[in-house]
C-alpha positions as a Markdown table, in Angstrom:
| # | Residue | x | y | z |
|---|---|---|---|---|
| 1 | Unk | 7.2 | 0.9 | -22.1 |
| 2 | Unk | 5.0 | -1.0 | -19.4 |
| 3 | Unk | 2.2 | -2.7 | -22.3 |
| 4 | Unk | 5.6 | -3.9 | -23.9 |
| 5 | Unk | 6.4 | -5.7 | -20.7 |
| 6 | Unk | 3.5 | -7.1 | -19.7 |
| 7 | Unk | 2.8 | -10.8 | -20.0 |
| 8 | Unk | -1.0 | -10.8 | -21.4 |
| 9 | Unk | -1.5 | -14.2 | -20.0 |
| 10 | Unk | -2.5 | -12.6 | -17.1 |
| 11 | Unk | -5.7 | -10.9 | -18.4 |
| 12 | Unk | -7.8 | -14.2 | -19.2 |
| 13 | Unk | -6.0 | -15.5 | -15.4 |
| 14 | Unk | -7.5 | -12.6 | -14.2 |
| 15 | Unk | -11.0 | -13.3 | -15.5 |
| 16 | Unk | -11.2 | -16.8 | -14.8 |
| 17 | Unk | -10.1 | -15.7 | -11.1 |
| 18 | Unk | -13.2 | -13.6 | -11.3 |
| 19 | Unk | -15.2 | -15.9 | -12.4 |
| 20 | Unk | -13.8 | -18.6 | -10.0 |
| 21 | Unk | -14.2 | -16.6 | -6.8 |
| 22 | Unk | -17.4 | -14.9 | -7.2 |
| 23 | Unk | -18.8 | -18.2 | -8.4 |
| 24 | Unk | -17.6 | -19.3 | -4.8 |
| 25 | Unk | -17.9 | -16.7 | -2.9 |
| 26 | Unk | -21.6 | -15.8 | -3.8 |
| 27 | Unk | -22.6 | -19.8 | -3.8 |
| 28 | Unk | -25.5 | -19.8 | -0.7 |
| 29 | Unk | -24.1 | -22.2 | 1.0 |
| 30 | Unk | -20.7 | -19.4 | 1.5 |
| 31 | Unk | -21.6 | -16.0 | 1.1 |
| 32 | Unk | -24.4 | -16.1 | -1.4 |
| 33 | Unk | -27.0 | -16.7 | 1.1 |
| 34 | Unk | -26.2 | -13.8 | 3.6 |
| 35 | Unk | -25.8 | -11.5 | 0.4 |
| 36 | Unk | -29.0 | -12.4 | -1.0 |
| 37 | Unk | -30.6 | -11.7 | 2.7 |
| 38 | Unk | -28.7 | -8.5 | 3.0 |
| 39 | Unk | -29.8 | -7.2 | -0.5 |
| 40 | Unk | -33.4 | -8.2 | 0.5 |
| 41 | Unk | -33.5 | -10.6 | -3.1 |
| 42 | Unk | -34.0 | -14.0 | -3.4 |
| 43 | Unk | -32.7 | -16.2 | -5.6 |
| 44 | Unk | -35.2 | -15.3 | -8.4 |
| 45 | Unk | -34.7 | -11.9 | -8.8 |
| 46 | Unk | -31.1 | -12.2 | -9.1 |
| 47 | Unk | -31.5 | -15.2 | -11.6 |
| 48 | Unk | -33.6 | -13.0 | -13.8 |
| 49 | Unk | -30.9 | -10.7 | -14.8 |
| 50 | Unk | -28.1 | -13.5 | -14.6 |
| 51 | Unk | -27.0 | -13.9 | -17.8 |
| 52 | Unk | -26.8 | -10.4 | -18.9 |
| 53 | Unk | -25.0 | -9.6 | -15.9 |
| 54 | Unk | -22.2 | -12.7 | -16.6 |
| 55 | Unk | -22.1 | -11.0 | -19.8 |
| 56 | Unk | -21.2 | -7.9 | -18.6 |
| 57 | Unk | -19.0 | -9.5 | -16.3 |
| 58 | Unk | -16.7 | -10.7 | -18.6 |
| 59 | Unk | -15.4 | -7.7 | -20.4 |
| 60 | Unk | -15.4 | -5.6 | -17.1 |
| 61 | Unk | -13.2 | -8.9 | -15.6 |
| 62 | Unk | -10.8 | -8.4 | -18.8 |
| 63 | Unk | -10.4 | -4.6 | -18.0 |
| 64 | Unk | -9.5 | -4.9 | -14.4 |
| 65 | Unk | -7.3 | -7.6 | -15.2 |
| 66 | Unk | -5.3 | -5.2 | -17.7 |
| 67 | Unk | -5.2 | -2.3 | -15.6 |
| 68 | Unk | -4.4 | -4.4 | -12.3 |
| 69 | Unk | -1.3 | -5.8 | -14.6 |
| 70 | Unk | -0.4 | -2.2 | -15.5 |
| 71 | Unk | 0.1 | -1.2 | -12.0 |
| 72 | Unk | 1.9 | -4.2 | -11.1 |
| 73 | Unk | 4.0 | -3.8 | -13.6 |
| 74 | Unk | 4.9 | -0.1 | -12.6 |
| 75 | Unk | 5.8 | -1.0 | -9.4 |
| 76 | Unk | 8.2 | -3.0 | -10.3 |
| 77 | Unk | 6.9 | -7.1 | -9.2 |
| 78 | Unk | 10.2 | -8.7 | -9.4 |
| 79 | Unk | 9.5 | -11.7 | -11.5 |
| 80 | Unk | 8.1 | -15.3 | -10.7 |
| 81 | Unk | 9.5 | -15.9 | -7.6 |
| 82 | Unk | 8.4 | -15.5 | -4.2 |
| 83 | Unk | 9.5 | -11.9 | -4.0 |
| 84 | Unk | 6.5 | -11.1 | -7.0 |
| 85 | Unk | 4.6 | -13.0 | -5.4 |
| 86 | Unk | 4.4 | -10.5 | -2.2 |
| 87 | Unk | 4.8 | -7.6 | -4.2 |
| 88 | Unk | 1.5 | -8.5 | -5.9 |
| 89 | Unk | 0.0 | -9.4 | -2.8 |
| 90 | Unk | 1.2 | -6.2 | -1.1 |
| 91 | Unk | -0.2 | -4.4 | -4.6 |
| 92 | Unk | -4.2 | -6.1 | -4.2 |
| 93 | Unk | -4.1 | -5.1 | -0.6 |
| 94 | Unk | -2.6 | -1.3 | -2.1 |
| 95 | Unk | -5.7 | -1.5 | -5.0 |
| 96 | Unk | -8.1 | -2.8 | -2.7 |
| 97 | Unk | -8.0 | -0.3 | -0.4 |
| 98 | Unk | -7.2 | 2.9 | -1.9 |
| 99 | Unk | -9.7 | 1.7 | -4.9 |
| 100 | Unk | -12.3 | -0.9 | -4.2 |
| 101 | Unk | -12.3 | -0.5 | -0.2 |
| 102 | Unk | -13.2 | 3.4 | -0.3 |
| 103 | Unk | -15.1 | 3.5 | -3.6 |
| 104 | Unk | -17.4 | 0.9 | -2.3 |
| 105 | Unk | -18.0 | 2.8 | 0.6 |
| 106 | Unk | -18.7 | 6.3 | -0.5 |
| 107 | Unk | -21.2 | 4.5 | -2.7 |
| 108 | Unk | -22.4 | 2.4 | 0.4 |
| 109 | Unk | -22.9 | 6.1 | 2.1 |
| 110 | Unk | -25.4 | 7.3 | -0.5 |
| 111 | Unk | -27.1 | 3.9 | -1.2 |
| 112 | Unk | -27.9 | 3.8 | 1.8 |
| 113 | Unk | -26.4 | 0.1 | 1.4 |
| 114 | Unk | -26.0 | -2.0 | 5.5 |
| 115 | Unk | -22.8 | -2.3 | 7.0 |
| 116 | Unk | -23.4 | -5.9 | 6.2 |
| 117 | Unk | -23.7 | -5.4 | 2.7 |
| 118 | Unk | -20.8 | -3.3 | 2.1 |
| 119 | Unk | -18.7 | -5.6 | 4.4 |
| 120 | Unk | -19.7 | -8.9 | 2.2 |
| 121 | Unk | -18.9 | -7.3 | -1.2 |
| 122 | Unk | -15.8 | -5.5 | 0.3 |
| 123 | Unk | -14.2 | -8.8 | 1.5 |
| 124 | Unk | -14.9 | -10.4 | -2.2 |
| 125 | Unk | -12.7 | -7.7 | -3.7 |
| 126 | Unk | -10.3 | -8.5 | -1.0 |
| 127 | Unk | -9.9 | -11.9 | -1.5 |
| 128 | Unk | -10.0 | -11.6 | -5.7 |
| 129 | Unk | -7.5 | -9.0 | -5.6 |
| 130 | Unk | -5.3 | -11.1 | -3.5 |
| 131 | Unk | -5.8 | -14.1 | -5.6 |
| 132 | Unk | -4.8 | -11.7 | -8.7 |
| 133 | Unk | -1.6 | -10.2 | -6.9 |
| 134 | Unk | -0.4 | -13.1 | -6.0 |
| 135 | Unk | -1.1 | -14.9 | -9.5 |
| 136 | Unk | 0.0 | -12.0 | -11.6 |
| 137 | Unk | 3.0 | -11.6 | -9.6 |
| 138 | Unk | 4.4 | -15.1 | -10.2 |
| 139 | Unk | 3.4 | -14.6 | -13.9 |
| 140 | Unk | 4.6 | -11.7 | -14.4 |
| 141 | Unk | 7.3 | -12.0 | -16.4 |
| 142 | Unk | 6.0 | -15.6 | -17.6 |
């Protein structure tokens, strides 16, 4: 059974991946700035529900974690080796776009959300779920 075989280190890598690149990638001086600008928000507003939103973040950051570790163990990542290593990249590009890429922008369509704006959160789920692919695929059977 795949939850049998997979190695549950991976969840809390997977959150502190999160937390790593979106603490990055939405500092000002990368993205953060042109996000903020995009959204129309400053620094304030977003500071207000901060907290609650890490909060939140940290369960949801558990569950995609778990689920991104189901898939890649259905597929089949080879082990910790180079070889898992692609297959879990070539499986964050495969999540990315048949999940994050389009659900982002169907909801970008009837938000009404800037090409801009969709563009900057679209390349953060890009880059995390590389990070995770390749991460999950070395640890995979860790």
């Amino acid at each position: 059974m795949i939850l049998d075989q997979i190695n549950y280190w991976t969840i809390p890598a997977g959150m502190v991946l999160s937390m790593l690149i979106g603490m990055i990638y939405y500092n000002p001086r990368v993205m953060g700035g042109v996000w903020m600008r995009a959204m129309e928000k400053s620094g304030i507003a977003l500071r207000a529900n901060g907290n609650a939103a890490i909060a939140l973040t940290l369960p949801l950051s558990a569950m995609n974690s778990f689920f991104f570790a189901i898939i890649l163990q259905w597929v089949g990542a080879p082990g910790p080796n180079e070889t898992g290593m692609i297959t879990g990249l070539w499986v964050g590009v495969i999540i990315w776009l048949g999940f994050s890429f389009t659900n982002l922008a169907i909801n970008s369509l009837f938000s009404a959300t800037t090409i801009k704006l969709f563009m900057i959160n679209t390349l953060h789920f890009l880059i995390l779920y590389l990070a995770m692919g390749a991460t999950f695929g070395m640890m995979q059977w860790g």
